[in-house]
C-alpha positions as CSV (number, residue, x, y, z in Angstrom):
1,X,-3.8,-23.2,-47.1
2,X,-1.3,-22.7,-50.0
3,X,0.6,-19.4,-50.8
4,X,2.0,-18.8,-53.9
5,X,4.3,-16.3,-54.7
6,X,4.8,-14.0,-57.8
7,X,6.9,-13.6,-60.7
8,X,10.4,-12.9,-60.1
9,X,10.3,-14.6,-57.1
10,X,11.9,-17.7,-55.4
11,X,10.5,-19.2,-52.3
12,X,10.9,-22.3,-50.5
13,X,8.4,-25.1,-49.8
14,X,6.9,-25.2,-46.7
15,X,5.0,-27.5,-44.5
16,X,2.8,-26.3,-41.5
17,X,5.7,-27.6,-38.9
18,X,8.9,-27.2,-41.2
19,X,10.6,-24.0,-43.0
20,X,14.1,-23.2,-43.6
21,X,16.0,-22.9,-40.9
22,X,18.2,-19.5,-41.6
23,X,16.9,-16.0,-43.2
24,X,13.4,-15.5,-44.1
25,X,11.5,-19.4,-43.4
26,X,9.4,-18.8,-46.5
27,X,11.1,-15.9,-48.6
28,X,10.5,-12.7,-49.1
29,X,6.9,-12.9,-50.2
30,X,6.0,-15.4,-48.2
31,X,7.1,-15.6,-44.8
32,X,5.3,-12.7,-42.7
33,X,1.6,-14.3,-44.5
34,X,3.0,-17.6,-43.3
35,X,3.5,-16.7,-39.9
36,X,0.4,-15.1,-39.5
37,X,-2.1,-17.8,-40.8
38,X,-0.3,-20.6,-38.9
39,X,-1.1,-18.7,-35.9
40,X,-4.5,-18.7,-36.8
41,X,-4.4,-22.4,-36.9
42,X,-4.5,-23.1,-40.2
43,X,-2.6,-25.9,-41.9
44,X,-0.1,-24.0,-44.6
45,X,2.0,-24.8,-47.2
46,X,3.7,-22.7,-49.5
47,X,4.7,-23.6,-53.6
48,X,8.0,-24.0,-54.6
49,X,9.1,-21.2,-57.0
50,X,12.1,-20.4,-58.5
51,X,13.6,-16.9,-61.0
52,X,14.2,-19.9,-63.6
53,X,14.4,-23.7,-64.5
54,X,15.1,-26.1,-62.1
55,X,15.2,-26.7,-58.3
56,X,14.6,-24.0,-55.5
57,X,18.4,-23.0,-53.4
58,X,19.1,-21.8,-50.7
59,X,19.1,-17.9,-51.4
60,X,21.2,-15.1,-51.3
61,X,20.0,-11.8,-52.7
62,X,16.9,-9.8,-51.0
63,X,15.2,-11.8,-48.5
64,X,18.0,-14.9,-48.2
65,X,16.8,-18.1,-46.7
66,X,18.2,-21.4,-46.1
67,X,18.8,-25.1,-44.6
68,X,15.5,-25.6,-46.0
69,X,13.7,-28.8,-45.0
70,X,12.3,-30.8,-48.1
71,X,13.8,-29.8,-52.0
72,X,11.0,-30.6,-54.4
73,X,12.1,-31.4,-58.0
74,X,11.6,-29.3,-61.0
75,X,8.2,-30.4,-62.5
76,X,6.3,-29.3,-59.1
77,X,8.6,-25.9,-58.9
78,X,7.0,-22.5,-60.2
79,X,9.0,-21.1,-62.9
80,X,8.3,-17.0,-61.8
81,X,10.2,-16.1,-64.9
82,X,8.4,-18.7,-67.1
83,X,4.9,-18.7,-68.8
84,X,1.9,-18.5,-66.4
85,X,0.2,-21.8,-68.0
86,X,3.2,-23.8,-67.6
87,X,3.8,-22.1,-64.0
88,X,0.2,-23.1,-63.8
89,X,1.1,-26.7,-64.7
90,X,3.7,-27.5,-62.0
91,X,1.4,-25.1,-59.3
92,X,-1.0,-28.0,-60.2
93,X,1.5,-30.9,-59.7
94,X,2.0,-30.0,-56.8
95,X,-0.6,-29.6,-55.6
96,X,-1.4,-33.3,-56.4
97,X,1.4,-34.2,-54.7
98,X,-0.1,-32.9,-51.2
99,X,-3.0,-35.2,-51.8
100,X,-1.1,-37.9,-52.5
101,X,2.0,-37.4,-49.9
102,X,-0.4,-34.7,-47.0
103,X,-3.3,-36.2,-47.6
104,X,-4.9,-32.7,-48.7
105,X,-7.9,-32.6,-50.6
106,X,-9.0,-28.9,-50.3
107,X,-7.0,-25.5,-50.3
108,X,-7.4,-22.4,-50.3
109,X,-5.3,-20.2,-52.3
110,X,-3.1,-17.0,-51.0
111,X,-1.3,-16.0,-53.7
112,X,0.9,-12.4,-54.1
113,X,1.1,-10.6,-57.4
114,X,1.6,-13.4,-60.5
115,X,0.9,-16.0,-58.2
116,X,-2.7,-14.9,-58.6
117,X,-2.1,-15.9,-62.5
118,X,-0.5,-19.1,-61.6
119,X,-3.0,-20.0,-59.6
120,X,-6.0,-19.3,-61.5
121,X,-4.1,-21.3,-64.8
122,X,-3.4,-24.4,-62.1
123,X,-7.2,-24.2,-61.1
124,X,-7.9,-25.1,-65.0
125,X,-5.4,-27.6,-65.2
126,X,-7.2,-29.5,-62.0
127,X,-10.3,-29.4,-63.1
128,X,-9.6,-30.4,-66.5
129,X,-7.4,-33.7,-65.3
130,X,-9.9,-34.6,-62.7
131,X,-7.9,-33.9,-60.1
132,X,-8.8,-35.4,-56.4
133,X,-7.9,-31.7,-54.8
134,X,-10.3,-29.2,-55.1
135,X,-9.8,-25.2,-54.6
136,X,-12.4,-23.9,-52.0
137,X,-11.4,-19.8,-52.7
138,X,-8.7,-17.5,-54.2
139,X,-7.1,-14.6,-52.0
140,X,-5.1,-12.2,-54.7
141,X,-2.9,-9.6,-53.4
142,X,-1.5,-7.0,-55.7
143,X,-2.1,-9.6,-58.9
144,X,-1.9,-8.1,-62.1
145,X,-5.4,-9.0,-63.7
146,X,-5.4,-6.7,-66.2
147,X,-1.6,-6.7,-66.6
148,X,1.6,-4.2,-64.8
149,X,1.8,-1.1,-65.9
150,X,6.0,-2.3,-66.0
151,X,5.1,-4.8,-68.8
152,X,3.4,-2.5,-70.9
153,X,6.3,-0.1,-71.7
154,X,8.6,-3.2,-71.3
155,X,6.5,-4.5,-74.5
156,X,5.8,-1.1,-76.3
157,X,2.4,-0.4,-75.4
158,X,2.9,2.2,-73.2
159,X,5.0,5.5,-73.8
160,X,7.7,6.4,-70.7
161,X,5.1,9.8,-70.6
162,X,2.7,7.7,-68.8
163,X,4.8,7.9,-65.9
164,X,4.1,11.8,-65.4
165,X,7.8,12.4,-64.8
166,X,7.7,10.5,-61.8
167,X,11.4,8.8,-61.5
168,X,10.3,5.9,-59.5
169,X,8.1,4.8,-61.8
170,X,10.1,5.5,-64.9
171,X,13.1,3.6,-63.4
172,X,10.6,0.9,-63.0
173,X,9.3,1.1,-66.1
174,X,13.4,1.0,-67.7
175,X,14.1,-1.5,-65.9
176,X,11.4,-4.1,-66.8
177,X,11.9,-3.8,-69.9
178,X,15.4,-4.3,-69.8
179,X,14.3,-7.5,-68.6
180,X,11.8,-8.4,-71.3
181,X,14.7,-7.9,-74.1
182,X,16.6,-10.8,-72.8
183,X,13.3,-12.9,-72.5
184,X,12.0,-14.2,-76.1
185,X,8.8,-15.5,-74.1
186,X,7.7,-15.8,-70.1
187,X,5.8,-13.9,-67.4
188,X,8.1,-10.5,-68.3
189,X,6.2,-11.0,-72.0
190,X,2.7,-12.0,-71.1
191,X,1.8,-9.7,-67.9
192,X,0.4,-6.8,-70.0
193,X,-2.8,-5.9,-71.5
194,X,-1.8,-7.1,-74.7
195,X,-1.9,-10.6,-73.7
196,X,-4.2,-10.8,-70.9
197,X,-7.1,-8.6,-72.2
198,X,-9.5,-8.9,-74.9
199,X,-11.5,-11.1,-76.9
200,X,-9.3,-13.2,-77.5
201,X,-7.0,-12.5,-74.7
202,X,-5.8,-14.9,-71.6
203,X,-8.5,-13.8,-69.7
204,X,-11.2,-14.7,-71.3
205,X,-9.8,-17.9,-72.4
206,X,-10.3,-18.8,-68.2
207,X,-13.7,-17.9,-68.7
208,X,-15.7,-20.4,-66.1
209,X,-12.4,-21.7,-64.4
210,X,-13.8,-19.3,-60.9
211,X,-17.3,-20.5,-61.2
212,X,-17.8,-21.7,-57.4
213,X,-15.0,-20.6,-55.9
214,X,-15.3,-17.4,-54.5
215,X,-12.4,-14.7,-55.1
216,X,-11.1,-11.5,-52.9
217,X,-9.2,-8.9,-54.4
218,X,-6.4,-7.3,-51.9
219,X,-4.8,-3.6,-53.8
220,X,-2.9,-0.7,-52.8
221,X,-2.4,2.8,-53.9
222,X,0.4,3.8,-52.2
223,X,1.8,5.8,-55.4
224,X,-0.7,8.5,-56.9
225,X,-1.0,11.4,-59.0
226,X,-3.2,14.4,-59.2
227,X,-5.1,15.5,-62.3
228,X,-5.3,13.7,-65.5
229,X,-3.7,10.5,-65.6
230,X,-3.8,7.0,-67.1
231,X,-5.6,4.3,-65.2
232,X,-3.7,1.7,-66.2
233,X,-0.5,3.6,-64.3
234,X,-2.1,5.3,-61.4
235,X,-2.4,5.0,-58.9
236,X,-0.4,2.1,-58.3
237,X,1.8,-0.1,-55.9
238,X,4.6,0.1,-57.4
239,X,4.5,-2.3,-59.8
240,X,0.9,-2.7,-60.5
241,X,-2.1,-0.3,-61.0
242,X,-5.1,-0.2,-58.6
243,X,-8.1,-0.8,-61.4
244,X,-5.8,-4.0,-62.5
245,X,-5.3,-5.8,-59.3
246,X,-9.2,-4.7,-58.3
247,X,-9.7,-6.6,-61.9
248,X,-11.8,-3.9,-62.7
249,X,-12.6,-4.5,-66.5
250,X,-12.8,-8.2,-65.7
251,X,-15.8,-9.6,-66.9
252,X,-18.2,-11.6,-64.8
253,X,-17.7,-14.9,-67.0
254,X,-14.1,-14.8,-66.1
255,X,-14.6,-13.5,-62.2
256,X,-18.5,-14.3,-61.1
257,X,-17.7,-13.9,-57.3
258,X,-15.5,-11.1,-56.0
259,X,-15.0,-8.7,-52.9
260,X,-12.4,-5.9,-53.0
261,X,-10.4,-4.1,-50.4
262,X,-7.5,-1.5,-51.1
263,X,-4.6,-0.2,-48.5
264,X,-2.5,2.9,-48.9
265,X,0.7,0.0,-49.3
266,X,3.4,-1.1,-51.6
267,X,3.4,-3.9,-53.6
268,X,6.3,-5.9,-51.9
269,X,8.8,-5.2,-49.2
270,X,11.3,-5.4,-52.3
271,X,9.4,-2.1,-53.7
272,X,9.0,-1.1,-49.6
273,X,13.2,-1.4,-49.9
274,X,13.6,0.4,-52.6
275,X,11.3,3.6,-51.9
276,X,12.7,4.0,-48.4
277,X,9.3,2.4,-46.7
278,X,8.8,0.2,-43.6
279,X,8.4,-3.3,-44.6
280,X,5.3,-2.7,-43.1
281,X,3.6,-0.7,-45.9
282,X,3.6,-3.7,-48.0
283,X,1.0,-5.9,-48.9
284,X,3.0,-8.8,-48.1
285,X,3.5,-7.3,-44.7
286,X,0.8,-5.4,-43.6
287,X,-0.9,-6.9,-40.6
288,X,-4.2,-5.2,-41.9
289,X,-4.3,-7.0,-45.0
290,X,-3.2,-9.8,-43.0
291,X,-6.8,-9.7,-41.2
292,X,-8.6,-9.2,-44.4
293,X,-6.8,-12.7,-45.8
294,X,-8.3,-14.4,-42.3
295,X,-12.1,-12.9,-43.0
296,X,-11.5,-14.2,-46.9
297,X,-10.7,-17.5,-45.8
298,X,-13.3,-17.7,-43.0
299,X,-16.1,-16.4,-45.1
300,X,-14.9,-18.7,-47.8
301,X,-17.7,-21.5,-47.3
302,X,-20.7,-18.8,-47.6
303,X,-19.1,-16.2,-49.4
304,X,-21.3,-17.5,-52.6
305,X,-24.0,-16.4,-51.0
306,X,-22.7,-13.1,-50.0
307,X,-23.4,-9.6,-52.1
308,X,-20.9,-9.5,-55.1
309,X,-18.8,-7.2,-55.9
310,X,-18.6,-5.0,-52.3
311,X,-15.5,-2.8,-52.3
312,X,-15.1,-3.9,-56.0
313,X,-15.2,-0.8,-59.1
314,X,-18.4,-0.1,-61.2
């Protein structure tokens, strides 16, 4: 089992019997998920990732962690504010590295918001090099698909109106693309419809990269709005809208197998923080979800058999 976390973030590598030792053993994103599925007995590791170049540290901001047990260097460390391909490259190189040092041959992916990105661009990078490991399903949990809502306006594709005058999501909206100006290129740039959708688009260049390996989608909705309203905004989770993570204008030759399930939650306890919410409203924290990421992982080795598209959008 390997969680990855999403952009922004920095997490810790973890083993299944070693995790840093003060604050949250995994990070923010990672350490409720972790907790859970090693009580469920399964072996689980989760990527290195860090808001930048370099080397995960011991953090202080939201959700502080560390005396961490094992520093991996740079080239196996998720960049969360880098591009998804390259993030996708050093996902991959480590992931080689658990064969090589844990002796792991098959995972199965858990990965919150761009780590569903990351992941699926590392999937392409082990296939195409041959690689001894092999990916036996994908779990995404509020990943942006179709792109956030946040990057849109960040990049000018969205007008602030979008946002109904709701003042959470227009402070979200400011504030990512405050972000984007100081960024000539990374995951700020490419997490919008612009880049991800389309012909020509990032999407469909992963065309055949899922084939076999069977996907499930996890959303929320905890933010709505009555009447009409764009789809691409709401309702969301704070950060991303429900048809994106439910990849709902995802075509087949990029996503053959999926299963859907949605949850009236937030997309992080970071957005849970800042809207006054229990941690437990979050995706990331939500025992329910929790549940659904067993069933995805237990179902895993029939799920190609299984009816596509339950819970999924026409």
């Amino acid at each position: 089992m390997v969680i990855v976390s999403g952009g922004d973030a920095t997490s810790p590598f973890t083993t299944p019997d070693q995790a840093c030792a003060t604050g949250l053993a995994a990070g923010n994103s990672d350490t409720a998920l972790r907790e859970y599925l090693l009580k469920q007995g399964y072996a689980v590791y989760t990527s290195p990732a860090t808001a930048g170049r370099g080397q995960v540290t011991d953090q202080t901001g939201f959700g502080p962690f560390g005396m961490c047990p094992v520093t991996l260097p740079e080239n196996m460390t998720v960049n969360s504010t880098g591009s998804i391909d390259t993030a996708g490259e050093h996902l991959a190189r480590f992931l080689d590295w658990l064969h090589t040092d844990k002796g792991v041959n098959e995972v199965d992916f858990v990965a919150h918001s761009m780590g569903g990105l990351y992941s699926r661009a590392a999937v392409r990078v082990l296939t195409s090099t041959n690689s001894p490991v092999k990916v036996r399903s994908l779990t995404t949990i509020g990943t942006p698909w179709q792109g956030s809502y946040l990057s849109d306006y960040g990049n000018g594709l969205m007008p602030l109106t979008d946002c109904l005058g709701d003042k959470f999501c227009e402070t979200g909206m400011k504030g990512f693309a405050d972000e984007v100006r100081q960024l000539m290129a990374g995951s700020g740039r490419e997490v919008n419809q612009a880049f991800l959708m389309g012909k020509d688009g990032w999407n469909e260049f992963q065309s055949g990269v899922l084939d076999k390996i069977p996907v499930v989608l996890i959303a929320g909705k905890k933010f709505t709005k009555d009447g009409q309203v764009n789809p691409a905004v709401w309702p969301n989770d704070g950060f991303v809208a429900l048809q994106s993570a439910l990849a709902k204008s995802i075509s087949d030759p990029v996503l053959p197998q999926r299963r859907c399930y949605t949850f009236d939650d937030v997309h992080s306890i970071y957005v849970a923080n800042l809207a006054g919410l229990d941690w437990k409203t979050a995706l990331t924290w939500d025992p329910q979800v929790f549940d659904v990421v067993h069933k995805a992982i237990e179902d895993a080795p029939k799920a190609l058999e299984s009816p596509n598209r339950e819970g999924c959008p026409a």
